[in-house]
Structure formats: C-alpha cells, structure tokens
C-alpha positions as CSV (number, residue, x, y, z in Angstrom):
1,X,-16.8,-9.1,-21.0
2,X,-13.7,-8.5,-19.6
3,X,-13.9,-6.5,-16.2
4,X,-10.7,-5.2,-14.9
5,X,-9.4,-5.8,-11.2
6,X,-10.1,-3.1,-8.3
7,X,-6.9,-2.2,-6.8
8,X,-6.7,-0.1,-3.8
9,X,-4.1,1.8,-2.6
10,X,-3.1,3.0,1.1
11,X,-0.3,3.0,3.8
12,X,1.4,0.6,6.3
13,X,-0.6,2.7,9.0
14,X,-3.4,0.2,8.9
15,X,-0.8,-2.1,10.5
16,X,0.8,-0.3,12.7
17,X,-0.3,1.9,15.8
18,X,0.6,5.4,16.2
19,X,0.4,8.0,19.0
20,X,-2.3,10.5,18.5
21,X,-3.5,8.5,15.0
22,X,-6.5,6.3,16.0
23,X,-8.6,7.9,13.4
24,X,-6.1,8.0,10.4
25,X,-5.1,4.3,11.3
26,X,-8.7,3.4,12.1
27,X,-9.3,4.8,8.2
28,X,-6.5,3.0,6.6
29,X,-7.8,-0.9,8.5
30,X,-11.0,0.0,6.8
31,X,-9.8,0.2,4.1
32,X,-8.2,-3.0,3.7
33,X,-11.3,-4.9,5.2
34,X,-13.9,-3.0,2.7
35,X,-11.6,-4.9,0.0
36,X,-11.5,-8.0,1.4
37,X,-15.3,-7.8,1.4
38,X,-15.4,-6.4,-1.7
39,X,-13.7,-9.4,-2.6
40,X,-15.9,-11.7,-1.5
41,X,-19.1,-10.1,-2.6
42,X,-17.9,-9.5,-6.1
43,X,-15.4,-12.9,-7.1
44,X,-18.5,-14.5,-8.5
45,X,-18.8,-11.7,-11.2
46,X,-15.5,-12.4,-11.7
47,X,-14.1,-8.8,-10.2
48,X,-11.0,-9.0,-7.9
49,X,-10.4,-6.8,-5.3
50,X,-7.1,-6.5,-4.1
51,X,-4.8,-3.8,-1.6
52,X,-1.5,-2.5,-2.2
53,X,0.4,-0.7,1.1
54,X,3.5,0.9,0.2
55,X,5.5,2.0,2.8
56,X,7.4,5.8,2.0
57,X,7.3,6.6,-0.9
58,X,9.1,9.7,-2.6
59,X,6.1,11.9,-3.9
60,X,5.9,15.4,-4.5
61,X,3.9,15.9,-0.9
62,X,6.9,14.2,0.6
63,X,9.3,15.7,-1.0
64,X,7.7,19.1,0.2
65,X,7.3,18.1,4.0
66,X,11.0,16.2,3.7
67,X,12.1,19.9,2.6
68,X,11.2,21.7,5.8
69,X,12.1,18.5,7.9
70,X,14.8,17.1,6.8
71,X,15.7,14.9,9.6
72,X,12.3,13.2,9.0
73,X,14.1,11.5,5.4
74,X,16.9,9.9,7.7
75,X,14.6,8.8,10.3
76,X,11.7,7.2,7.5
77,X,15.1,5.8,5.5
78,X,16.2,4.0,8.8
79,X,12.5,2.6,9.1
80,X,13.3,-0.6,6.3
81,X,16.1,-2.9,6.2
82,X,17.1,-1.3,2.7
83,X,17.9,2.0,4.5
84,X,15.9,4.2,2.1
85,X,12.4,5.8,1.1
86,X,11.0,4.4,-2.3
87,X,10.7,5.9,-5.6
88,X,7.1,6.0,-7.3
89,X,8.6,3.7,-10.3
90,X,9.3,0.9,-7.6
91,X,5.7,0.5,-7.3
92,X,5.1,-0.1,-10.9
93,X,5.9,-3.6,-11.3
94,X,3.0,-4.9,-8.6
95,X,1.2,-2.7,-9.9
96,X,1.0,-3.8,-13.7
97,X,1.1,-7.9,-12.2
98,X,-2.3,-6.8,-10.2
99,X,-3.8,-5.3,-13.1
100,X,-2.5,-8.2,-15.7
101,X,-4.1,-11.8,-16.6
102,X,-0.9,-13.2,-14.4
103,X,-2.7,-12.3,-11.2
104,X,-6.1,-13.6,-12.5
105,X,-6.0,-16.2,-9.1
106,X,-5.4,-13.2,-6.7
107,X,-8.0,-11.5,-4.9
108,X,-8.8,-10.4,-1.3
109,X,-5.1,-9.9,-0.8
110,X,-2.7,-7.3,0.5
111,X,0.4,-6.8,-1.2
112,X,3.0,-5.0,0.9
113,X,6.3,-3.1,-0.8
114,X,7.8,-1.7,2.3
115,X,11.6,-2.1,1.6
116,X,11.2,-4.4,4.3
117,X,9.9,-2.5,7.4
118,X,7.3,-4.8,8.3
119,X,10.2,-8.0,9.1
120,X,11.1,-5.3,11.7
C-alpha cells in the first residue's frame, strides 16, 4: 500500500524571535517538533513526515496587507539576499520532490526556501 508523505507547512517564525510574538513563534516551533516526532513515531509504517518554512511569500493575504502598507513590501524584500518576496509557484518544485518517490530517504526534515534570509 502505498501511503503518501505528510508535509507540513509554516513560517521562518519558528526560528526567529520577535517582539510581542512569543505565542505565534511558540506555535510555529511546535510545529516543527510535532513532525519530527511524527517522524519518528510513524517511519516504521513507512509514513514520512517532513516541514517546509517558506519565508514571504506573495499570497492574496499579503498582497492585501502589502496594499495598505506598502513600505512593509520593501522592508520584507530587503529581508533575503535575493532582494524580493516569493511567488507561490517558487514553492512548487520542493513541494512535488517532498511528495515524489525521489524524496523516499527524507523524513523528519525541515526544508527552508527563504530567498536566503536565514544566511543573514
């Protein structure tokens, strides 16, 4: 039976700190070590478990809080080394690698597509 790979999505908050965001980051850490347990607990049925933490991304919701700050969309571009927020379609390439029969070794990890703001 063939039992396809869990893979979770958050943010780079749950490696960064914030001001005033101990219980969103909190949330988003969580989130990253449920998987890894998940991981664990679940290899041996052959399920893997495996995070993905974008960093910003161009969504509707941004788009829409972008619109009535938009000095917020230079500040999150200068965040990465590429100098720009992410498109959805940039995620789809991990994405489909996670979920394929080339990733069938990978499990308990965290993949990060940041542009690069984490080697800040």
């Amino acid at each position: 039976m063939l039992i396809p790979p869990e893979v979770d999505c958050h943010d780079l908050r749950a490696h960064f700190q914030g001001f005033r965001m101990v219980a969103y980051n909190s949330s988003k850490s969580a989130v990253l070590q449920m998987a890894r347990c998940m991981a664990c607990e679940l290899g041996g049925k052959k399920i893997r478990v495996n995070t993905l933490s974008p960093g910003v991304i161009r969504t509707q919701l941004a788009e829409a809080f972008f619109d009535k700050r938009p000095e917020m969309l230079n500040e999150c571009s200068r965040m990465n080394p590429l100098g720009r927020i992410a498109r959805p379609d940039e995620l789809r390439g991990v994405v489909t690698w996670l979920a394929s029969d080339a990733s069938t070794f990978c499990t308990g990890s965290n993949i990060v597509v940041d542009g690069g703001q984490r080697a800040w």
